[in-house]
C-alpha positions in Angstrom: -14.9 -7.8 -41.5 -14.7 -9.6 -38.3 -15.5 -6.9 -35.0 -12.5 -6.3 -33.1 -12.5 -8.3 -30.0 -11.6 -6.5 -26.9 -10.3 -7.1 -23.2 -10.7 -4.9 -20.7 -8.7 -3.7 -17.2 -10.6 -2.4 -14.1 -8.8 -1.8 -10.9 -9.8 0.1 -7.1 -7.8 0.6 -4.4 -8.5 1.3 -1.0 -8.9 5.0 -0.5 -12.0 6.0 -0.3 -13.1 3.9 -3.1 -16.0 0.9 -3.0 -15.5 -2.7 -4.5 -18.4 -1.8 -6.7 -15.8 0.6 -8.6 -14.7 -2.4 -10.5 -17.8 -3.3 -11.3 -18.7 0.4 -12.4 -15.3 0.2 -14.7 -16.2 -2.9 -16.5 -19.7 -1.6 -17.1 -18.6 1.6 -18.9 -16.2 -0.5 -20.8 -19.2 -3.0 -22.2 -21.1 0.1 -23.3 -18.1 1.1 -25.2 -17.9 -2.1 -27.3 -21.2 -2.0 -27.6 -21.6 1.1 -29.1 -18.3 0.4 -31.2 -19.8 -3.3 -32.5 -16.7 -4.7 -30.8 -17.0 -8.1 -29.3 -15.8 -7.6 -25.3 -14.7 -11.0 -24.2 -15.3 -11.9 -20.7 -12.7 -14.5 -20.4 -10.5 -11.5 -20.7 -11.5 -9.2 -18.1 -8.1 -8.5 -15.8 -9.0 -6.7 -12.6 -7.1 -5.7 -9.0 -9.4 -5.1 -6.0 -7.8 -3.2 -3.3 -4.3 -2.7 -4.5 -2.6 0.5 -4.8 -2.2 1.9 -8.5 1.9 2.7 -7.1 3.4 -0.1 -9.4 2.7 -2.9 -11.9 3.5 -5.5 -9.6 -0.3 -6.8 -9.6 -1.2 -10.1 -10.3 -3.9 -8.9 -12.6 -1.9 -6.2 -14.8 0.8 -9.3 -14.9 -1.9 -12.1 -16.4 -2.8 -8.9 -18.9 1.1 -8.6 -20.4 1.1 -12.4 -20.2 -1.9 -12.5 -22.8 -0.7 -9.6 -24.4 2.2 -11.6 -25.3 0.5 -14.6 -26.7 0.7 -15.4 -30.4 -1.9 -15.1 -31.8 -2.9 -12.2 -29.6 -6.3 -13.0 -28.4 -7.8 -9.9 -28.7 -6.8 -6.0 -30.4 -7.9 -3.6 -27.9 -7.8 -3.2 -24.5 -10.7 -1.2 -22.7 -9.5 1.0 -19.6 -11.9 3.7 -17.6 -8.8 5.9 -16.9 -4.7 6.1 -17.0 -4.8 5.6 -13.5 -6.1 2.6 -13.5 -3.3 1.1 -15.0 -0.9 3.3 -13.0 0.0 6.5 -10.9 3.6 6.1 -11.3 4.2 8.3 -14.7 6.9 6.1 -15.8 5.4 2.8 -15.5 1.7 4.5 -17.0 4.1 5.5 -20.2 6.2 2.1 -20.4 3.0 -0.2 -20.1 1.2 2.2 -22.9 4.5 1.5 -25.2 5.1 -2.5 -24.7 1.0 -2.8 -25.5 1.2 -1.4 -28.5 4.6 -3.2 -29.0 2.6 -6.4 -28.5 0.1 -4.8 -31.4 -3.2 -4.4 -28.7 -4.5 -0.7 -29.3 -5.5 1.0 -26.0 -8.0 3.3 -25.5 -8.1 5.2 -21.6 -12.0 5.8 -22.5 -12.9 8.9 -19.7 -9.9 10.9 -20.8 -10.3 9.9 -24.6 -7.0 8.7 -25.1 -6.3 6.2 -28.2 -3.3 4.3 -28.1 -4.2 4.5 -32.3 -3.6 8.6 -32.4 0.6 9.9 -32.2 -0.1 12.2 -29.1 -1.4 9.1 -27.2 2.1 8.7 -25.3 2.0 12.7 -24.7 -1.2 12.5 -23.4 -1.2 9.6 -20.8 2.3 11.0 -19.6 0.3 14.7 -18.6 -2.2 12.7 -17.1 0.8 10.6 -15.3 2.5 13.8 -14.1 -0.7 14.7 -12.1 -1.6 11.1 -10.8 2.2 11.0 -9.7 1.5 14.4 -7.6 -1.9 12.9 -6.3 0.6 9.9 -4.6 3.1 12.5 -3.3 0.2 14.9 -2.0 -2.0 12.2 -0.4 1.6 10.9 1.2 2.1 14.0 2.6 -1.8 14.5 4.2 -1.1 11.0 5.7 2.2 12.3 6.9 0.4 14.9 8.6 -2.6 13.3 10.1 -0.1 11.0 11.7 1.9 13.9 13.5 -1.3 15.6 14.5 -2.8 12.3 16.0 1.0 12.0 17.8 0.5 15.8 19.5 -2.7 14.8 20.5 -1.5 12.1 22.3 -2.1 9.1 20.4 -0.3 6.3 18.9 0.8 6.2 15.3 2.5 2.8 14.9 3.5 -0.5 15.7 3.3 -0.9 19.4 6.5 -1.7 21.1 7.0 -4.8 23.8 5.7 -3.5 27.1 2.8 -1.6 26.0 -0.5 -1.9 24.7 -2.8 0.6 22.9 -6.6 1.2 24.4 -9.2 2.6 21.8 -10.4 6.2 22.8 -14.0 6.1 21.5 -15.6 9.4 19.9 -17.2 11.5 22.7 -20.6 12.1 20.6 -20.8 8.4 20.3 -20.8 9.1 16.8 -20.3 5.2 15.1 -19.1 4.4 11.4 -21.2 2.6 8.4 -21.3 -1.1 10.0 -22.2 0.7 13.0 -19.2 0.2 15.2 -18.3 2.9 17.3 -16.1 6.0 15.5 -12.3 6.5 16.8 -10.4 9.4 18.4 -6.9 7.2 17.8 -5.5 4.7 20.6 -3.7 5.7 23.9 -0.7 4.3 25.0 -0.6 2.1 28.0 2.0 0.1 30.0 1.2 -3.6 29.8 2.0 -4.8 33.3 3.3 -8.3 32.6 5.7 -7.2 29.5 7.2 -4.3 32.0 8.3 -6.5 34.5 10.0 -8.3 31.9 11.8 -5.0 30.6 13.0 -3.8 33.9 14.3 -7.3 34.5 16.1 -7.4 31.2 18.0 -3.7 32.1 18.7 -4.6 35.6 20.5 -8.1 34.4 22.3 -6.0 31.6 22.9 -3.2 34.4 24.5 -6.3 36.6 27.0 -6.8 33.5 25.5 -9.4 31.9 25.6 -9.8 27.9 22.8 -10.1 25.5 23.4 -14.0 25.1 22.9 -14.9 29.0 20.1 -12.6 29.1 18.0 -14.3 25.8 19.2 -17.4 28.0 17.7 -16.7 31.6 14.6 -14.9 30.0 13.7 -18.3 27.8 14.7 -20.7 30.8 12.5 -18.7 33.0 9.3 -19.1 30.9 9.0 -15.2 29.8 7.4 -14.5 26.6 9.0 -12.4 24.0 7.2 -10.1 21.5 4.3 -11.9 20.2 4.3 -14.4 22.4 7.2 -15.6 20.7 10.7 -16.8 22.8 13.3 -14.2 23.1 16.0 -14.0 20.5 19.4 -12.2 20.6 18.3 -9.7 17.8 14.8 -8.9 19.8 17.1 -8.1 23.2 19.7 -6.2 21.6 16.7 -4.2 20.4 14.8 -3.6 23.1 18.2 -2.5 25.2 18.3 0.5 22.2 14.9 1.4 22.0 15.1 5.2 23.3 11.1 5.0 24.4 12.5 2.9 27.9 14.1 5.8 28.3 11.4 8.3 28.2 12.1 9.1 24.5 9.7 9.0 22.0 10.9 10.0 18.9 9.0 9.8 15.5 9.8 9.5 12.1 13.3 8.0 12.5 12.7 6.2 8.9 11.0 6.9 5.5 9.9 4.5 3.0 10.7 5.0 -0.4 9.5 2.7 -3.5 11.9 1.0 -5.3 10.9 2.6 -8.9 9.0 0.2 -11.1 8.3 -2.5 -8.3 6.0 -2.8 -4.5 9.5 -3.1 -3.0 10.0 -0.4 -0.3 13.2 0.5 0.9 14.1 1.9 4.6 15.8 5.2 4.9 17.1 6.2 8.0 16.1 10.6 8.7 18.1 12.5 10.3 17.6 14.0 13.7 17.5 17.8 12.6 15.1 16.7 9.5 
């Protein structure tokens, strides 16, 4: 009887974890042939570096249903490390499970011992998907608050708006990080002299009565540069006009992002003031 030839899936992303995870991943998975007498073909190893486990949207979990698909299937199992490593979203962990064994490839999650072959397979990747999807929401929420405790403490926590600049605030202790560059407090917030002159001009011409469109015009004719050294546009003035922080406002989570289930896309939500 011919062995069973097997492909294999290995994916890290970038918290906390080392490129070499892949390589770990794909190691455990040839000792598992191996001690099975499967024949693990290379030219079938699917992998994602650096991507977040949030969707399927990656282009290697993609060229895996794409083979999957093939008649004849070119190979009858497929090797994984761990659940997560396909997914952390429970739904798409469950649905992936059921259209590979749709496609007749048997899976096998080989640290949790979970065979696509056995009936409880689908119950057991979806427990395991219930606590990867509360790992996401929990590691959300420390990111949530590191950001507000860097904002009490003075620093910046996002993009930097036209007019200012940020200025790295080094660690004290001189303390420096594994490539040896020097470890980070956060970034302070500084006016950028140049830009500010251009705001002030921009709200004393609107203060004068003129609109938006005579503004973008004078600003380009006059040579200033617009955010990112592009030329001004009517969108970028009518935003800057609205921006509360000229006004001494800073005001901080004004929007979530929330995935679109299934897919990368995120979609803005606008928060409430009393939230």
């Amino acid at each position: 009887m011919p062995a069973m030839r097997v492909a294999c899936y290995a994916r890290f992303s970038s918290d906390l974890q080392r490129a070499t995870s892949i390589d770990d991943q794909l190691a455990t998975a040839r000792r598992y042939a191996a001690a099975n007498q499967w024949d693990f073909l290379e030219a079938h190893v699917y992998s994602d570096a650096a991507v977040s486990g949030a969707s399927l949207e990656r282009p290697g979990i993609q060229a895996l249903l794409t083979a999957a698909r093939r008649r004849p299937l070119p190979f009858e199992v497929l090797l994984v490390d761990d659940s997560s490593r396909i997914s952390r979203d429970l739904s798409d962990a469950v649905r992936l499970l059921q259209e590979l064994k749709f496609a007749g490839v048997r899976v096998i999650y080989i640290s949790q011992n979970i065979d696509s072959a056995n009936e409880q397979a689908e119950t057991l990747v979806a427990v395991h998907g219930v606590v990867d999807s509360l790992y996401l929401r929990e590691m959300a929420k420390k990111i949530k608050r590191g950001l507000a405790g860097q904002l009490d403490r003075g620093f910046a926590t996002g993009s930097i708006t036209y007019g200012y600049r940020t200025v790295p605030v080094p660690d004290p202790t001189g303390k420096t990080d594994v490539n040896g560059y020097p470890i980070l407090l956060g970034k302070r917030v500084v006016i950028e002299p140049a830009e500010a002159r251009v705001v002030v001009q921009i709200f004393e011409w609107f203060a004068s009565g003129l609109g938006v469109t005579s503004i973008v015009e004078r600003l380009n004719r006059a040579g200033f540069a617009g955010p990112r050294g592009a030329c001004w546009k009517h969108g970028a003035v009518k935003r800057l006009l609205a921006n509360e922080r000229y006004r001494g406002q800073l005001i901080w989570g004004q929007r979530r992002f929330e995935r679109r289930p299934g897919t990368r896309q995120k979609v803005v939500r606008g928060v409430p003031r009393d939230q």
